[in-house]
SEKOLPA-937319 format. One record per atom (N, C-alpha, C, O): residue number from 1; chain; x, y, z. Coordinates in nm, 3 decimals. Example, Ala and Ser with C-alpha at 12.3 -4.5 7.8 and 13.67 -1.06 7.14 Angstrom:
! residues 2
{atom 1, A, {1.319, -0.569, 0.780}},
{atom 1, A, {1.230, -0.450, 0.780}},
{atom 1, A, {1.320, -0.330, 0.780}},
{atom 1, A, {1.424, -0.332, 0.846}},
{atom 2, A, {1.285, -0.225, 0.708}},
{atom 2, A, {1.367, -0.106, 0.714}},
{atom 2, A, {1.290, 0.003, 0.787}},
{atom 2, A, {1.341, 0.114, 0.804}},
//
This chain:
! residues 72
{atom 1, A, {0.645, 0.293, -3.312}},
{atom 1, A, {0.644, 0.167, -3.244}},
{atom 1, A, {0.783, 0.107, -3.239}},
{atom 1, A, {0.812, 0.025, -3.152}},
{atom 2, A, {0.864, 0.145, -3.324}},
{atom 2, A, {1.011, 0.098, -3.341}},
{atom 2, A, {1.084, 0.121, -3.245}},
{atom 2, A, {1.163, 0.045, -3.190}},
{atom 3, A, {1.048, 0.271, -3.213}},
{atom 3, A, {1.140, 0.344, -3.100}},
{atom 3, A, {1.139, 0.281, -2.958}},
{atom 3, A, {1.226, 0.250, -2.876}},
{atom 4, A, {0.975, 0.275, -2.965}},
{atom 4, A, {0.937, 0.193, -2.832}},
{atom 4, A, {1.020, 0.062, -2.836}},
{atom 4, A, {1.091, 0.040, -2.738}},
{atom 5, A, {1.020, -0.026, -2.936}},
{atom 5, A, {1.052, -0.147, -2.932}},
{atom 5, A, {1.244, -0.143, -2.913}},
{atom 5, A, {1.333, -0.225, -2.888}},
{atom 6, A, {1.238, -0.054, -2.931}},
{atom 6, A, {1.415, -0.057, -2.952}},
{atom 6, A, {1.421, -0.008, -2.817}},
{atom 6, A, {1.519, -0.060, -2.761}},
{atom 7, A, {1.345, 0.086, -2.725}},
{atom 7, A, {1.357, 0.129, -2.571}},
{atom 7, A, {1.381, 0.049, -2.503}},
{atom 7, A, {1.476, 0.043, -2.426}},
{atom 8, A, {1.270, -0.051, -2.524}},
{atom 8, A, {1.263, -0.204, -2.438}},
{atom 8, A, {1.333, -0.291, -2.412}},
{atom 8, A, {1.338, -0.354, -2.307}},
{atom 9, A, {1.407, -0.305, -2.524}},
{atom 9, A, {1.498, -0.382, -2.581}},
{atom 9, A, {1.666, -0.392, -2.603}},
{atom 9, A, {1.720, -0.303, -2.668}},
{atom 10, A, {1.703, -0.441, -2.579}},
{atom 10, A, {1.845, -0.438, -2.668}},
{atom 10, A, {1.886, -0.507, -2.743}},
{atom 10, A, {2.000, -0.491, -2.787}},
{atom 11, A, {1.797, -0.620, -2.789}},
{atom 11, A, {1.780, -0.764, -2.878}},
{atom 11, A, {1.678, -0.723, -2.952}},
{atom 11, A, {1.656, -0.604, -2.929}},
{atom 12, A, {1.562, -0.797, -3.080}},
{atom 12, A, {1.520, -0.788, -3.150}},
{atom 12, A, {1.415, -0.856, -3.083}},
{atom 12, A, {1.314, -0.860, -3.153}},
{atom 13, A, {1.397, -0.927, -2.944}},
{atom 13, A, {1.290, -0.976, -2.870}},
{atom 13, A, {1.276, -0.879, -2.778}},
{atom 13, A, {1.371, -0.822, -2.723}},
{atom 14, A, {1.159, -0.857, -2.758}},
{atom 14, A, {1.098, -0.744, -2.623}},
{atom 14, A, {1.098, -0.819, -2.486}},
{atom 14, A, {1.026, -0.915, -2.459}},
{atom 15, A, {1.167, -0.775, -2.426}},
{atom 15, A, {1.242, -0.825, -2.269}},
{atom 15, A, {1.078, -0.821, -2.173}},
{atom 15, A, {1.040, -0.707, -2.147}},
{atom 16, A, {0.994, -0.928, -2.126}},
{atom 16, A, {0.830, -0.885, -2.027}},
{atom 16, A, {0.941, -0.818, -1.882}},
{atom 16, A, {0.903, -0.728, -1.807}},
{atom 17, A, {1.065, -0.880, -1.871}},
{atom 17, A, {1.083, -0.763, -1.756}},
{atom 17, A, {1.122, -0.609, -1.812}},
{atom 17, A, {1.123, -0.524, -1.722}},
{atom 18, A, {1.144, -0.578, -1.897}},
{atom 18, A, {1.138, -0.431, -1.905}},
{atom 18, A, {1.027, -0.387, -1.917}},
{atom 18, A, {0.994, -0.303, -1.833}},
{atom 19, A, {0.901, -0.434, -2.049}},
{atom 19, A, {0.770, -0.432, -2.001}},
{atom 19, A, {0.711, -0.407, -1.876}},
{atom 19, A, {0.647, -0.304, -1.853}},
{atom 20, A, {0.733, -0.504, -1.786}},
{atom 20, A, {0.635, -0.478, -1.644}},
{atom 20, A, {0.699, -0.353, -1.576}},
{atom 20, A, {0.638, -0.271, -1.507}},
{atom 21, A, {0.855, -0.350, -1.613}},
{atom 21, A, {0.927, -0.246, -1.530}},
{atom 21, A, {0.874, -0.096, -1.584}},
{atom 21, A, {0.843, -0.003, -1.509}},
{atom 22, A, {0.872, -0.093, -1.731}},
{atom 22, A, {0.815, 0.025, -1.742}},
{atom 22, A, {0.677, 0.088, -1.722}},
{atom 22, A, {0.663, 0.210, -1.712}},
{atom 23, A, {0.556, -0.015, -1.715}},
{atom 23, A, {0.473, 0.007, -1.641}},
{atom 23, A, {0.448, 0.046, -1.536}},
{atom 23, A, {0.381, 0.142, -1.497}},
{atom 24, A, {0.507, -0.037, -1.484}},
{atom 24, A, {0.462, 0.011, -1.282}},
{atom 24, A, {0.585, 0.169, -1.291}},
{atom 24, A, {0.552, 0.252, -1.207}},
{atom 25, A, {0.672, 0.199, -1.351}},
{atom 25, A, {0.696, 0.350, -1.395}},
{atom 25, A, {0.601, 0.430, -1.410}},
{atom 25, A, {0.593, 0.518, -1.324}},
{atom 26, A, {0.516, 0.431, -1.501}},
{atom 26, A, {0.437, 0.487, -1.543}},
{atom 26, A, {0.348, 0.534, -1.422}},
{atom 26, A, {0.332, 0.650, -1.382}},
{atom 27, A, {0.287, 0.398, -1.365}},
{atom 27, A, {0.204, 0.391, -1.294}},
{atom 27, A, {0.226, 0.456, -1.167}},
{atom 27, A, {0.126, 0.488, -1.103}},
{atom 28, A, {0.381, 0.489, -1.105}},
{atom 28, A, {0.392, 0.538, -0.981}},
{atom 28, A, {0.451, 0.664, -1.098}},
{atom 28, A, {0.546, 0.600, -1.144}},
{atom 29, A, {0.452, 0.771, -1.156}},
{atom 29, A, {0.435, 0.864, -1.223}},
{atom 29, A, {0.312, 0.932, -1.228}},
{atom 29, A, {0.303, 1.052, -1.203}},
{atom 30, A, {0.204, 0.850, -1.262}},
{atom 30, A, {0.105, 0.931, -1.260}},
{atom 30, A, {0.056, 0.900, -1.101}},
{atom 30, A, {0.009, 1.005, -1.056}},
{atom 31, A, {0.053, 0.806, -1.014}},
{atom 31, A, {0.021, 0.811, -0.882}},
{atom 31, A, {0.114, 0.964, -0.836}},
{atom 31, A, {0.045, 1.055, -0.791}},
{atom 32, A, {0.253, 0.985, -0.847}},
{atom 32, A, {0.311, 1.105, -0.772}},
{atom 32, A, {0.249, 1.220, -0.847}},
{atom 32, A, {0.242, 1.320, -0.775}},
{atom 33, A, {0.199, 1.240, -0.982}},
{atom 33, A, {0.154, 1.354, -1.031}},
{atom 33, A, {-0.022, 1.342, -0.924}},
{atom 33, A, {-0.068, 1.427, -0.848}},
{atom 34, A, {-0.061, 1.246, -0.949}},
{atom 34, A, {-0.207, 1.288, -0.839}},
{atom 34, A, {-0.194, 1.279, -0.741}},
{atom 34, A, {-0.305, 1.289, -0.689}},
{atom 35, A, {-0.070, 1.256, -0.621}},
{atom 35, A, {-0.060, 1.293, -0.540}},
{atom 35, A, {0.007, 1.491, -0.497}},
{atom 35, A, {-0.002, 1.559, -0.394}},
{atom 36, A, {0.051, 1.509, -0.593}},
{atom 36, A, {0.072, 1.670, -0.665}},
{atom 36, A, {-0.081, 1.738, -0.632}},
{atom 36, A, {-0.093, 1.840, -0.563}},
{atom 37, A, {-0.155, 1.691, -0.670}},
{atom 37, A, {-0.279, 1.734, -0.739}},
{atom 37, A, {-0.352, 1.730, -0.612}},
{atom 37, A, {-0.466, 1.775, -0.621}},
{atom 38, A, {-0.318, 1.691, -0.497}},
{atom 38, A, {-0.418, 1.646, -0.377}},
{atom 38, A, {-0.500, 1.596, -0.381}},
{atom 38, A, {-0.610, 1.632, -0.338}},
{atom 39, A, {-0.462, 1.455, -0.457}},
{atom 39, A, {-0.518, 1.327, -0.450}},
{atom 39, A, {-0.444, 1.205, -0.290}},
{atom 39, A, {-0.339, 1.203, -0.227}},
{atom 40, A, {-0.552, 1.137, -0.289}},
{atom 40, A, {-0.434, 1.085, -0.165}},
{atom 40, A, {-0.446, 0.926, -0.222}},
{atom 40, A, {-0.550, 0.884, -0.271}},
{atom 41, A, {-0.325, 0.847, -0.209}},
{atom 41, A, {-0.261, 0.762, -0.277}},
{atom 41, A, {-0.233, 0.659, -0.165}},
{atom 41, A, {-0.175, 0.698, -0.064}},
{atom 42, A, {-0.267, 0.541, -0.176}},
{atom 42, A, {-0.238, 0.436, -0.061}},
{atom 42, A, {-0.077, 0.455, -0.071}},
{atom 42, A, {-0.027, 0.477, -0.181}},
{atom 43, A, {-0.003, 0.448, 0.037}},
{atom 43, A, {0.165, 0.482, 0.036}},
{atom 43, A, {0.235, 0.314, 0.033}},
{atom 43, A, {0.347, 0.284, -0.007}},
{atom 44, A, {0.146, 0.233, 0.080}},
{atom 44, A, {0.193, 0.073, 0.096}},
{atom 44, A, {0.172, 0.078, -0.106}},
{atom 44, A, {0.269, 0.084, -0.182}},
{atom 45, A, {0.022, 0.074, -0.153}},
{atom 45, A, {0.053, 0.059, -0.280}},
{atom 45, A, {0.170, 0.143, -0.381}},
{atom 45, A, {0.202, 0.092, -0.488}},
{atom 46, A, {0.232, 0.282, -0.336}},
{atom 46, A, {0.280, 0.335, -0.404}},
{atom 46, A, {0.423, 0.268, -0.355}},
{atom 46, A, {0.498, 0.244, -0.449}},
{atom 47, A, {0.470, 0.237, -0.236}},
{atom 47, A, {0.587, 0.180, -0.240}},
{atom 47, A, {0.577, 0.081, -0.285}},
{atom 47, A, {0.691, 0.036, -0.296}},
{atom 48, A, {0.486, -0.009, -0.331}},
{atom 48, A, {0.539, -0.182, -0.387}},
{atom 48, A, {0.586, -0.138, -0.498}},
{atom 48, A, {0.697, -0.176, -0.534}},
{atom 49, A, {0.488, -0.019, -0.601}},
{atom 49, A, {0.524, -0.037, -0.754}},
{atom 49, A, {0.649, 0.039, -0.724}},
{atom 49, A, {0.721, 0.021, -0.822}},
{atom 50, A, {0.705, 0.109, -0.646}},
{atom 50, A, {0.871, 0.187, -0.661}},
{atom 50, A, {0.976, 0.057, -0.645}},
{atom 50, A, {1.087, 0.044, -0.697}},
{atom 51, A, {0.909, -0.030, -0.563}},
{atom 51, A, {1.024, -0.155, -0.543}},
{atom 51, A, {1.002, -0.265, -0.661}},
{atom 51, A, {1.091, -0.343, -0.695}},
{atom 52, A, {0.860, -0.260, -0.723}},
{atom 52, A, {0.868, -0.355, -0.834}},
{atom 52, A, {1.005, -0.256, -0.963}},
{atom 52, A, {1.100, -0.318, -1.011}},
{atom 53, A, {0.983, -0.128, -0.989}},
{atom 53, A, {1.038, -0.057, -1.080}},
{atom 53, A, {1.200, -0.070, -1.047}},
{atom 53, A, {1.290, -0.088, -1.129}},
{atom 54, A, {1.211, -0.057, -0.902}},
{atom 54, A, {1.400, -0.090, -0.851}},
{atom 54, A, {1.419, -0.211, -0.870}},
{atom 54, A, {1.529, -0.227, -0.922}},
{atom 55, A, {1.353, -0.329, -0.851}},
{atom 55, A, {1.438, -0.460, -0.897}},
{atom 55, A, {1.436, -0.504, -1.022}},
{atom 55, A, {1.508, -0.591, -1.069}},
{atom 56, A, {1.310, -0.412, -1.106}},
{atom 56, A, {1.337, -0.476, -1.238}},
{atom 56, A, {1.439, -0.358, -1.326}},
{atom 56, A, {1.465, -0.363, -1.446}},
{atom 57, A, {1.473, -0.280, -1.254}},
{atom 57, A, {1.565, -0.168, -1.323}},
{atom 57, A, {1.748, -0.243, -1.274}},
{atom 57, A, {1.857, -0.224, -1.329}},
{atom 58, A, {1.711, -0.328, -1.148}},
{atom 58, A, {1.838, -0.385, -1.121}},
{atom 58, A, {1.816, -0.483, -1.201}},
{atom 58, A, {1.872, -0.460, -1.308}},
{atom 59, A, {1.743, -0.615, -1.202}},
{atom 59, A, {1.795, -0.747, -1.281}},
{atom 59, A, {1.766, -0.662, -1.438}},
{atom 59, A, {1.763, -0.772, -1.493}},
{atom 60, A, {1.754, -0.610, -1.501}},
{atom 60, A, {1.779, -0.545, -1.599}},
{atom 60, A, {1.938, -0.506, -1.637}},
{atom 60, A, {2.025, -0.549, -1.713}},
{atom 61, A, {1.928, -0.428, -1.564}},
{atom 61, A, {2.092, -0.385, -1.574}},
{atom 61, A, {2.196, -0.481, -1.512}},
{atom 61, A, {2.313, -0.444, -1.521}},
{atom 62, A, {2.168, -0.607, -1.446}},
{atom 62, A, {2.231, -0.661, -1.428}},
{atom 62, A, {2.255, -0.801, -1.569}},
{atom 62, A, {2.357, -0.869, -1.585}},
{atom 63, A, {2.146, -0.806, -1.638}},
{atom 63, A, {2.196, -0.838, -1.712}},
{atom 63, A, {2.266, -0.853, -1.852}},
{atom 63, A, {2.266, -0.932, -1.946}},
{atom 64, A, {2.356, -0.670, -1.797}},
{atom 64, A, {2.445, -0.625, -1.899}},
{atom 64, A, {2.557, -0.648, -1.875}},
{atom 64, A, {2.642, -0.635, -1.963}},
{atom 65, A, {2.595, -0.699, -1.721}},
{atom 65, A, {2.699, -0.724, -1.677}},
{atom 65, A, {2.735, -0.879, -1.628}},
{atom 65, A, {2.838, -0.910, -1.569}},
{atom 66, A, {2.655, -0.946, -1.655}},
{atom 66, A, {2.614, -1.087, -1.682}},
{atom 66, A, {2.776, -1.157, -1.734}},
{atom 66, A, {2.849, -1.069, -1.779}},
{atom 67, A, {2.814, -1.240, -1.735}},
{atom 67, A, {2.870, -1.319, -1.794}},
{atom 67, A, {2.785, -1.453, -1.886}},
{atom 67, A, {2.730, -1.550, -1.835}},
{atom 68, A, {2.794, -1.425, -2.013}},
{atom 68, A, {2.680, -1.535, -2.105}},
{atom 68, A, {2.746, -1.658, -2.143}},
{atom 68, A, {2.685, -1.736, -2.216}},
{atom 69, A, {2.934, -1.698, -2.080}},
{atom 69, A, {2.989, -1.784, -2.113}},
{atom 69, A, {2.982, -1.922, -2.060}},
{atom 69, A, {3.001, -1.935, -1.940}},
{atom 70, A, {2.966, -1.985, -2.103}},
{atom 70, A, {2.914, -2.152, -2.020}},
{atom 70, A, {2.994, -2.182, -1.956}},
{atom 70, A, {3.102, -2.208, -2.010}},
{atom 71, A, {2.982, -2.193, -1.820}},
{atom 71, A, {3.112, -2.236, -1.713}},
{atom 71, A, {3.092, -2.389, -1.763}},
{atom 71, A, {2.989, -2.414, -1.825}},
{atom 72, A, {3.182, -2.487, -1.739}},
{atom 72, A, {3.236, -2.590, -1.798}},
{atom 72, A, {3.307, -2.661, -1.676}},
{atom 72, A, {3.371, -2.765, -1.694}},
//
């Protein structure tokens, strides 16, 4: 559970946007594995969760490059 928590994280608080981001991962993971499988997959639902996973993989990483200094 540590590992997980330290994945999520880069603070000692668990980030809900990396949470949701790694979900809807998951979730369009196993949608492309059952679409593998010749399952057929709504393509509107499989693109929202690829665009929920790209903006929370951007404001994520964007806020490593953040400036945290109090403009004044």
């Amino acid at each position: 559970m540590t590992s997980l928590n330290t994945m999520l994280s880069s603070d000692p608080t668990v980030s809900s946007k990396r949470v949701i981001t790694f979900l809807a991962f998951l979730l369009c993971a196993a949608a492309f594995i059952a679409m593998i499988l010749g399952h057929t997959i709504d393509t509107k639902l499989f693109d929202s969760m690829m665009f929920i996973v790209i903006a929370g993989l951007g404001f994520t990483a964007s806020e490593k490059f953040a400036s945290t200094k109090e403009i004044k």
